[in-house]
C-alpha positions as CSV (number, residue, x, y, z in Angstrom):
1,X,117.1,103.6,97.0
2,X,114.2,103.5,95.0
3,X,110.4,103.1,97.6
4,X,107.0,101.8,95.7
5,X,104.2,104.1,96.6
6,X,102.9,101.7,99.4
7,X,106.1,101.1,101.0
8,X,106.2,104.4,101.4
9,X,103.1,105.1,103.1
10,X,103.5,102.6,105.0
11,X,106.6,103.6,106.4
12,X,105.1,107.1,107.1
13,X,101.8,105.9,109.0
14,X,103.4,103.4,111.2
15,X,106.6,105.2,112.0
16,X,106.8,108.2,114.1
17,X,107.9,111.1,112.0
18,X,111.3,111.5,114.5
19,X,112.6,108.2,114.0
20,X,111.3,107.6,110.6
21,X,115.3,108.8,108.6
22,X,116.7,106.1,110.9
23,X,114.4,103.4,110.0
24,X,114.1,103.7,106.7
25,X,118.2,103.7,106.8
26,X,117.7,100.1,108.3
27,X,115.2,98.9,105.7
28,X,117.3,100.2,102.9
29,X,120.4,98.6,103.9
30,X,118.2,95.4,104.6
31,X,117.4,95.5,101.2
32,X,120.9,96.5,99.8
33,X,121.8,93.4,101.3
34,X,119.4,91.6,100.0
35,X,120.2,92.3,96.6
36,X,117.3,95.0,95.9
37,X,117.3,98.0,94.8
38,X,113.6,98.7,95.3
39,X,111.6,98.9,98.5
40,X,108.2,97.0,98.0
41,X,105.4,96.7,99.9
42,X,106.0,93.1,100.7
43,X,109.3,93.6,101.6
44,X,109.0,96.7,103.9
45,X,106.6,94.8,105.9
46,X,109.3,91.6,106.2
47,X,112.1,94.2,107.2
48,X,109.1,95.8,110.1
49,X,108.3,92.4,111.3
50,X,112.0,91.8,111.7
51,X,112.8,94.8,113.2
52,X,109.8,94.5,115.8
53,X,108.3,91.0,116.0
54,X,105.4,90.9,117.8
């Protein structure tokens, strides 16, 4: 599964480094179910927000 530059910053500065593999396992098969095949930006903050509503 392919990550856009942001995503993937993202997912490094608001993750901590020891749970990060298992997270981005979630987003990707959020986004395999979605029909992507591309993590954006936009998308990677949906999936967080899911994953940890405020």
């Amino acid at each position: 599964m392919q990550w856009n530059d942001d995503a993937q910053a993202s997912l490094k500065k608001d993750v901590p480094f020891f749970v990060r593999p298992a997270v981005r396992k979630r987003v990707e098969a959020m986004a395999r179910d979605a029909g992507l095949d591309e993590i954006s930006q936009v998308f990677y903050q949906e999936a967080r927000d899911q994953m940890a509503p405020k």
